[in-house]
N, C-alpha and C positions, 0 to 999 in steps of 0.2 A: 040100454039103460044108462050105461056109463057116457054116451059121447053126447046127450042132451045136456048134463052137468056143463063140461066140458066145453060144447057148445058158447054156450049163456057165458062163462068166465072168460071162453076168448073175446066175445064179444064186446062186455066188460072190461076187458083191459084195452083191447084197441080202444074203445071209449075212453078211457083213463088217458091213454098216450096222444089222441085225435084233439082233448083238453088240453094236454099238456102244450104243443105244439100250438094250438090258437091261442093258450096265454102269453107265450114268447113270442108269436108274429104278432099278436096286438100291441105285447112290451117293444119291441123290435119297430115296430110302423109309429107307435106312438114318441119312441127315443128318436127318431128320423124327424117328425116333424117338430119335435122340440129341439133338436141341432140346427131344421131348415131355420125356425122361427129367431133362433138367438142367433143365428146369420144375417138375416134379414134385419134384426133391433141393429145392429153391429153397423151394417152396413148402409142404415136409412140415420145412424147417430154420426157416423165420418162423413157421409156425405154432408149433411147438417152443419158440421163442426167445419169442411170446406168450404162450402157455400156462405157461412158465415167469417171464415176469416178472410176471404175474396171480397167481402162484400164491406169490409171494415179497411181494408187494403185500399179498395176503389176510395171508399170513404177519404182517407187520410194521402191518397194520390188527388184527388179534389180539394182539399183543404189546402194542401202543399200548392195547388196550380192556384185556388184564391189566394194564396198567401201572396205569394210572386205579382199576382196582377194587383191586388191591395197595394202592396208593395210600390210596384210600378206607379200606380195612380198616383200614390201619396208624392213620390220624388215627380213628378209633372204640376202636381199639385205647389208644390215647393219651389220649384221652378219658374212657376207661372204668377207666384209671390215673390219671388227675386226680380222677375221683370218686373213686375207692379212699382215693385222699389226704385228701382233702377228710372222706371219712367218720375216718379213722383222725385228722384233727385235731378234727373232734367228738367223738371219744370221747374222746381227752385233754383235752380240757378238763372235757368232762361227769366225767371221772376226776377232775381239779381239783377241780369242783365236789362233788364227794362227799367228797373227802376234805377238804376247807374243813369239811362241815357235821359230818365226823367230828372233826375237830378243836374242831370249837365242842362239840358232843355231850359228846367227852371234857374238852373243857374246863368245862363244865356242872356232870358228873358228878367231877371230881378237887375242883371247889367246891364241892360239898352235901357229899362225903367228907368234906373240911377244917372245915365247919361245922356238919357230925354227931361229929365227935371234940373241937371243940372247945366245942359245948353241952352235951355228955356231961364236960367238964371233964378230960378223959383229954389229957396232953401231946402234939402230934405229936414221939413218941420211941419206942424201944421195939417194941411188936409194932405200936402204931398205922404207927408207921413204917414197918416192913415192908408193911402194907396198900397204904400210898401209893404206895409202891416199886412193890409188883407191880404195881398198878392201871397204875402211867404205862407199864412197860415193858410190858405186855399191851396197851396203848394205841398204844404204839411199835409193837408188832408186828403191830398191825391194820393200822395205817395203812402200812406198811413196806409187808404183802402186798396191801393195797387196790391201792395204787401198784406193783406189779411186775406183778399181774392186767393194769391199762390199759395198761404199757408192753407185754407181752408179745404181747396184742391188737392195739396199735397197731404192734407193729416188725412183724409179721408181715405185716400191712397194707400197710407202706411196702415192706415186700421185694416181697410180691409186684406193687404197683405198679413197681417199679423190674425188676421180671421181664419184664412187660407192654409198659414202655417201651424196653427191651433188645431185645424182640419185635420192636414195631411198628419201630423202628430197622435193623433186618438186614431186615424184611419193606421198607423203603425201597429199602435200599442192593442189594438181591438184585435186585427188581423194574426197578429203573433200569439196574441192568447187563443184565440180561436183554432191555429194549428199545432199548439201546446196542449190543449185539452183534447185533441183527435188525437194523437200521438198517443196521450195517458190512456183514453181509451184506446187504442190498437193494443197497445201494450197489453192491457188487459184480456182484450178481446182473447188475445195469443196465449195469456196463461191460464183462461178460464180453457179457452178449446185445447192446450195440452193437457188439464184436469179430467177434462170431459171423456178423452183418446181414453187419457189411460183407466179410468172408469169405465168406458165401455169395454175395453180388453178383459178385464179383471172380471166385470158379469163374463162377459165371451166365454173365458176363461172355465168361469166358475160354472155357465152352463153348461161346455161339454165333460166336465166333471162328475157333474148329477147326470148328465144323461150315461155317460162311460157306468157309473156306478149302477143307474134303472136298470142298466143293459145287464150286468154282471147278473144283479138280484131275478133278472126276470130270469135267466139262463139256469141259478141257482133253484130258483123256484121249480120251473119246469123240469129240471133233472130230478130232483126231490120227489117232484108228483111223478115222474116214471121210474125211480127206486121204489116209488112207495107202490105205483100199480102193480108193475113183477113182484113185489114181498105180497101183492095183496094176491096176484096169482097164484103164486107158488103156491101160499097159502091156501089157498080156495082147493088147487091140484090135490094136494096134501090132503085136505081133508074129504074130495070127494074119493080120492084113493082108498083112506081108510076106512069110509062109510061104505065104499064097493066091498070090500074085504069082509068088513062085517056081512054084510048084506050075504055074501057067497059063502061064508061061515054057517051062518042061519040058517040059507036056504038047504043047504044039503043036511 
């Protein structure tokens, strides 16, 4: 009669301890995959935070190589406006120079006139006069449009050099702001993903913390609930003890 009591409270308590022991392997499995998971966040936000400042790196190694060939283009640019110059001040002069020998030429030619009218014994007066007249001002009006031909050539030259160098100027001032502003972003870029690091460390951190802590409470719990099953044994012993006593009292 006694070891059926008995019985049933071992039973009972293993039951008690079989609880105990699957509440800390579920606390236990489930702290495991909440340190797996904030390893995992940790290491999908560094990588992230790599990936991204490689990628702002490249970024501003590309700005840096436009810059340079910007660069480059604008001084060829410049260059190619120096020669423009260069050539438009050789044509003025070669303009010069023509109208120099047109001068001589006309003045050549207004001399044999002066000394075909006056070995002909004919006065410079009169219609000789008129002759002379027209000659010089038809003389006047070659050389007038010689010289408007080279200037017109040559202004044309200078503008569009001075177009050229207006060019390469803004292709300067564009290019350097452009790797001015990748730079300010880099810079950023670098203190936002130092923020991020240490942000992600600090949850990291704080995760194995709470799980260190589940871990302690689940360990807490489960010892509690098998102080409490032995107190509920002993207990139970205890009083089928004293109920057998009785019982063996009576019976006799």
């Amino acid at each position: 009669m006694l070891f059926l009591p008995l019985l049933g409270l071992g039973i009972k308590a293993i039951g008690g301890f079989a609880k105990a022991n699957r509440a800390e392997a579920t606390a236990t499995l489930n702290n495991a995959i909440n340190v797996t998971n904030a390893t995992i966040r940790r290491e999908n936000t560094l990588s992230g935070i790599r990936i991204n400042t490689l990628r702002s790196r490249l970024d501003l190694n590309t700005a840096q190589t436009n810059f340079r060939l910007a660069q480059a283009d604008a001084e060829a640019e410049s260059r190619r406006a120096d020669r423009l110059r260069m050539f438009a001040e050789r044509q003025t002069e070669q303009g010069r120079k023509s109208i120099r020998r047109m001068r001589r030429r006309f003045d050549r030619l207004e001399g044999e006139q002066m000394a075909s009218i006056a070995s002909s014994g004919v006065t410079a007066s009169g219609s000789a006069l008129d002759v002379l007249t027209d000659s010089a001002e038809q003389m006047a009006l070659s050389i007038a449009d010689a010289w408007d031909n080279v200037t017109s050539r040559t202004d044309e030259s200078y503008q569009q050099a001075a177009l050229m160098d207006f060019g390469a100027d803004q292709q300067r001032i564009s290019s350097k702001a452009g790797l001015l502003a990748q730079k300010r972003a880099h810079q950023i870029n670098l203190a936002s993903a130092k923020l991020a690091k240490l942000s992600a460390r600090s949850e990291f951190r704080s995760a194995l913390f709470g799980a260190s802590a589940d871990r302690m409470n689940a360990r807490s719990n489960a010892q509690g609930q098998r102080l409490s099953t032995v107190g509920n044994t002993v207990s139970g012993a205890a009083n089928i003890g004293y109920n057998y006593q009785q019982y063996q009292r009576y019976s006799t």
